[in-house]
VEXNU-364012 format. One record per residue (C-alpha): x, y, z; residue in one letter. Coordinates in steps of 0.2 Angstrom, whole numbers, plus 2048, in hexadecimal, padded with zeros to 3 digits. Layout:
(node (X,Y,Z),"a"),
...
END
This chain:
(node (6C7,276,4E1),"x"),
(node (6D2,278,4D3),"x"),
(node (6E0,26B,4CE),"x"),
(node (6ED,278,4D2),"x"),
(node (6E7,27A,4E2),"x"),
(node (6E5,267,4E4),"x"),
(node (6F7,267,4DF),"x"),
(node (6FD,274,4EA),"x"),
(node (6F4,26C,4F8),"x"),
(node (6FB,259,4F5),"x"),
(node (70C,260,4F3),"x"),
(node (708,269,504),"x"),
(node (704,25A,50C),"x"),
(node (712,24F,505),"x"),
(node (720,25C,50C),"x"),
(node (716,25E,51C),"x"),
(node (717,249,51E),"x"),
(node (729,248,518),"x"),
(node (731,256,526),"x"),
(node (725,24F,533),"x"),
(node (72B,23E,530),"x"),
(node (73D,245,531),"x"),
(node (73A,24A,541),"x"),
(node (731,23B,549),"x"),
(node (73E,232,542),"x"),
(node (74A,23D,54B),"x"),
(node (742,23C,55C),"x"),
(node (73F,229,55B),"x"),
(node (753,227,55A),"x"),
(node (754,228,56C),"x"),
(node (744,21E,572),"x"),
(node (748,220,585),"x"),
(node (74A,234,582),"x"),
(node (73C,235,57A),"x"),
(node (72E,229,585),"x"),
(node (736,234,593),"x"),
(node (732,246,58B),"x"),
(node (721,240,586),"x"),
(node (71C,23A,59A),"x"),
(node (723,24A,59D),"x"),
(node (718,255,594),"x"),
(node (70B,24A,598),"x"),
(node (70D,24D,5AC),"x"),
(node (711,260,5A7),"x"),
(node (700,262,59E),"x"),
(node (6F7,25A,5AD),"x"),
(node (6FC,268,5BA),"x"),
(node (6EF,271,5B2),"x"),
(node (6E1,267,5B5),"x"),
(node (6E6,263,5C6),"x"),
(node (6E6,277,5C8),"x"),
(node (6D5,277,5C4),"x"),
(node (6D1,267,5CE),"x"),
(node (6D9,26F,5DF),"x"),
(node (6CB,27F,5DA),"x"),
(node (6BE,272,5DC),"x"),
(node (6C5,26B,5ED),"x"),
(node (6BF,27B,5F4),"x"),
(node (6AD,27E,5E9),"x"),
(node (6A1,276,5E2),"x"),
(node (69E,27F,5D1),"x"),
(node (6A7,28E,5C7),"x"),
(node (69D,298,5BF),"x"),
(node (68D,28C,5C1),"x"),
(node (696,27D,5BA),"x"),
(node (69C,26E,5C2),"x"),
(node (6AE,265,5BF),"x"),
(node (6A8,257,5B4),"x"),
(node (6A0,265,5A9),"x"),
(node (6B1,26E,5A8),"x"),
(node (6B9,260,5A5),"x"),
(node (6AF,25E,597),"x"),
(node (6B5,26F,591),"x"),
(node (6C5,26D,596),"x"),
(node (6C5,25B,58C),"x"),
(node (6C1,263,57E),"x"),
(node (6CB,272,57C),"x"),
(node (6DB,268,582),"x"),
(node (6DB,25C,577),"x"),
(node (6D7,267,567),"x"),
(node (6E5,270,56A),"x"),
(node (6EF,264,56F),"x"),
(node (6ED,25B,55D),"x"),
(node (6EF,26E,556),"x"),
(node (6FE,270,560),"x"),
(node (705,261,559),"x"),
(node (704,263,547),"x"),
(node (708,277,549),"x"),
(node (70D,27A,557),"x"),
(node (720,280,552),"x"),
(node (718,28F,546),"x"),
(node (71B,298,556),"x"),
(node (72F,299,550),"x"),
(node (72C,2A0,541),"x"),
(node (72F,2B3,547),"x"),
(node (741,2A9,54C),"x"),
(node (745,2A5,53A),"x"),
(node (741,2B6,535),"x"),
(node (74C,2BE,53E),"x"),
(node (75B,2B2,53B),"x"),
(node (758,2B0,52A),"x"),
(node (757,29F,528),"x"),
(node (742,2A1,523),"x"),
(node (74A,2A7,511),"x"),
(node (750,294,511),"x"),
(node (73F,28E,510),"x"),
(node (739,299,502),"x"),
(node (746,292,4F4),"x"),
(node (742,280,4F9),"x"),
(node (736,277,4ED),"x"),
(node (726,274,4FA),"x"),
(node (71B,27E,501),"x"),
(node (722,28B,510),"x"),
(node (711,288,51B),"x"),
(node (715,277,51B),"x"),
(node (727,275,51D),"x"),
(node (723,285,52D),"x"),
(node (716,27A,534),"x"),
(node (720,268,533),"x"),
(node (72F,271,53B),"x"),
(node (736,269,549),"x"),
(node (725,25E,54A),"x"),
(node (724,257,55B),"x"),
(node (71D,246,561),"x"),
(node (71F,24B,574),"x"),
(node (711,255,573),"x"),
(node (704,246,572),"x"),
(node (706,248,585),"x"),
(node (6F9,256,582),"x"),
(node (6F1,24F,577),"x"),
(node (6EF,23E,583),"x"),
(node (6EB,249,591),"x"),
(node (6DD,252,58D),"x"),
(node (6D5,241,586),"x"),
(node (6D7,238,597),"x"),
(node (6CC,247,59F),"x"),
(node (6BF,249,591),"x"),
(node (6BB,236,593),"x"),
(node (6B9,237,5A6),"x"),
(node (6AE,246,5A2),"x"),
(node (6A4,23D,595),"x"),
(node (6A1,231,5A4),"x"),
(node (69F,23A,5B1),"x"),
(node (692,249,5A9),"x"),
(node (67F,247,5AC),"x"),
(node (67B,249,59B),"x"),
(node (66B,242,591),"x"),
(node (675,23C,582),"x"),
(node (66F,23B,572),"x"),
(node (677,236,55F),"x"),
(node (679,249,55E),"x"),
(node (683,24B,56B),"x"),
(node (68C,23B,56A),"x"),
(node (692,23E,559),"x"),
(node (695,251,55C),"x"),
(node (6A5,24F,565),"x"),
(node (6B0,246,55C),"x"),
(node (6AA,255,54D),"x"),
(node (6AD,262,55A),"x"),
(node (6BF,25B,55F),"x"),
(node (6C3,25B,54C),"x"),
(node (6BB,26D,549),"x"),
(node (6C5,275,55A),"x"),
(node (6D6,26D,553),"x"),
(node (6D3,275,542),"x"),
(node (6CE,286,54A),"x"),
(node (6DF,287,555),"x"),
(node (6E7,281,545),"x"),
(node (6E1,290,53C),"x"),
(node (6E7,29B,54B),"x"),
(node (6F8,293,54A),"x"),
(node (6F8,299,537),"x"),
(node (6F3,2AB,539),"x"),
(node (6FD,2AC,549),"x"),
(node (70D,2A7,53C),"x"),
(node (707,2B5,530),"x"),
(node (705,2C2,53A),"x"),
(node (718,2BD,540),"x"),
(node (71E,2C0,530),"x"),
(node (71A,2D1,530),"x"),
(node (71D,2D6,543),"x"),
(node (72C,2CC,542),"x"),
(node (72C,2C6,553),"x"),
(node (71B,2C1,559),"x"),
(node (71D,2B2,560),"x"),
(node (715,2B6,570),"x"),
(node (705,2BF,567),"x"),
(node (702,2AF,561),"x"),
(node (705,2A5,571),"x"),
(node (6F9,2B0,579),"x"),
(node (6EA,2A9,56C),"x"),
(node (6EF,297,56C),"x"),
(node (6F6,293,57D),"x"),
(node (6EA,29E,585),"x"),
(node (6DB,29A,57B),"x"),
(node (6DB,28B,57F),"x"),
(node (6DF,28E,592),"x"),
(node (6D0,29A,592),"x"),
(node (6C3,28E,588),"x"),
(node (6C8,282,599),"x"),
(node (6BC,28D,5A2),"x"),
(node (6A9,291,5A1),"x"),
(node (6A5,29F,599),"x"),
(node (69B,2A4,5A6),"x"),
(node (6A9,2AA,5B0),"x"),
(node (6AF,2B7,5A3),"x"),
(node (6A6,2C7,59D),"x"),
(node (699,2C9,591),"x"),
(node (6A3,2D3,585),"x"),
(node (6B0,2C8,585),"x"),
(node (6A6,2B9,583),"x"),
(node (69F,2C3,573),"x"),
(node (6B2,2C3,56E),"x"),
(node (6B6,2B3,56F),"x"),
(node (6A6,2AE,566),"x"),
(node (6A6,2BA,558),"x"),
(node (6B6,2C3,555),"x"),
(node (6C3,2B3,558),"x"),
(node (6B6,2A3,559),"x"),
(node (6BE,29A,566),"x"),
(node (6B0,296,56F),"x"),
(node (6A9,28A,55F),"x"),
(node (6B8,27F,567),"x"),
(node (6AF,27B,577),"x"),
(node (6A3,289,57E),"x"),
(node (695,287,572),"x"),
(node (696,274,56C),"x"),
(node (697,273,57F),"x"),
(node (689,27C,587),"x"),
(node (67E,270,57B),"x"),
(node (683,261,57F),"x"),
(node (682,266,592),"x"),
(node (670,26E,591),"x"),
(node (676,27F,595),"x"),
(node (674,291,58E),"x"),
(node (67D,297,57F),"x"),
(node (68B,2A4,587),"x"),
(node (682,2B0,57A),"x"),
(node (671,2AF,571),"x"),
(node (677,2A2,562),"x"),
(node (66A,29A,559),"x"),
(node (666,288,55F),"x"),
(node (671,282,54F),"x"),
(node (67F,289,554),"x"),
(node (687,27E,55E),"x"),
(node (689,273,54E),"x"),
(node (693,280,544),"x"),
(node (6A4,27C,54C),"x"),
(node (6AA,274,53B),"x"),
(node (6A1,281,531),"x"),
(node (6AD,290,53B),"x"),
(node (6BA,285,538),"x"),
(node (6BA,287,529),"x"),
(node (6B4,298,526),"x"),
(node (6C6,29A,533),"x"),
(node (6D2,290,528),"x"),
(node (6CC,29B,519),"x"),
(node (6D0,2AC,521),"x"),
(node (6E1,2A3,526),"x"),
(node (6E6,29C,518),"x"),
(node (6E4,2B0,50F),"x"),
(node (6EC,2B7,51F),"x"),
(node (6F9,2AA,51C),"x"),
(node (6FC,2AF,509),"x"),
(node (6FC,2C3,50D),"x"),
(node (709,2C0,51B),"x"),
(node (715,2B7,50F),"x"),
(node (710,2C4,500),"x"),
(node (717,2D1,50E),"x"),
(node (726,2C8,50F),"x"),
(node (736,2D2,50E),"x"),
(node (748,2C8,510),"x"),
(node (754,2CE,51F),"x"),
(node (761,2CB,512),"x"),
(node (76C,2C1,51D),"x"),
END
């Protein structure tokens, strides 16, 4: 990496610590407000696990797997997004400022637009997601028969890290492709909400051709699916090599590369409303 780049990222990060620490500060000022919209998103998150636990009142599997098995999926997905969610999740105003003008604010301010977009209106309420989706993946550790090894010890913690890094890189190319459509915000919704409310579900249960989408075209499945299935002992939902289910970190990357040039063509396309 070059030292402008090193630059250019610590000045990134500095900016992106500064807002979110104006905002936590912000929310902290009312301590009772603030426990209160926390337990609340908490219970709000759990509705949807209970949906799924109500499904298994009345069978015993869903598409061949068990509920501590989709726990484990659900575990996994929930809680990578949740800790995307909480450091990006208010991109999804961008097409917002656009339109109203005030997104020109943050181009003539001296730190970097990504990071002042991304830090905007950071959120602490949303470790209710984020504490959620932990509680489940820890009774699924428990509760799945599973012959562990150091492999697949250690591969979860590197799998939670990877899915939070994919969403992330969602979140960015969901902002970008808002600055040219302008008011997108549900577009990207539809690929970080409901990727992750899809990944909660085995991938048996969806078609082939689908599957092959979410594997190959938008890798979602590198967040849970495939990691997944080897820890479990099951199938690849398509026919990966054996190593495959290791690559998570390795598409996380290759997906923050193609975000951050989406990101940069985006703002290059740039035009003011001239409001």
């Amino acid at each position: 990496m070059r030292v402008a780049d090193r630059d250019r990222l610590r000045a990134g990060v500095r900016a992106y610590a500064l807002i979110a620490g104006m905002w936590v500060r912000s929310s902290l000022a009312y301590r009772t407000s603030f426990l209160v919209t926390v337990c609340g998103n908490l219970l709000v998150t759990c509705l949807d696990f209970v949906g799924i636990l109500l499904m298994f009142s009345q069978v015993d599997s869903l598409g061949g797997w068990t509920l501590p098995e989709i726990a484990f999926l659900y575990g996994l997905s929930v809680t990578s997004f949740g800790i995307a969610d909480l450091l990006l999740g208010s991109m999804d105003v961008l097409g917002a400022r656009i339109r109203d003008g005030s997104f020109d604010t943050l181009l003539v301010r001296p730190a970097p637009v990504l990071a002042q977009i991304g830090a905007d209106r950071f959120a602490l309420r949303r470790l209710g997601r984020i504490v959620q989706g932990t509680l489940v993946l820890g009774w699924a550790l428990a509760s799945v028969d599973v012959a562990w090894s150091a492999a697949k010890v250690l591969l979860v913690p590197v799998v939670l890290g990877s899915g939070a890094v994919i969403f992330c890189a969602v979140f960015v190319a969901g902002a970008a492709f808002q600055i040219v459509a302008q008011d997108a915000a549900e577009v990207q919704n539809a690929f970080t909400y409901g990727g992750t409310t899809l990944l909660q579900y085995p991938p048996t249960v969806f078609g082939k051709d689908f599957v092959r989408g979410v594997t190959c075209l938008l890798p979602l499945a590198f967040v849970n699916w495939v990691p997944a299935c080897y820890v479990l002992g099951r199938p690849y939902p398509l026919r990966l090599p054996s190593w495959a289910a290791f690559g998570s970190p390795l598409v996380a990357l290759v997906c923050c590369v193609l975000a951050g040039l989406a990101w940069r063509a985006g703002l290059g396309s740039y035009r003011s409303t001239g409001s």
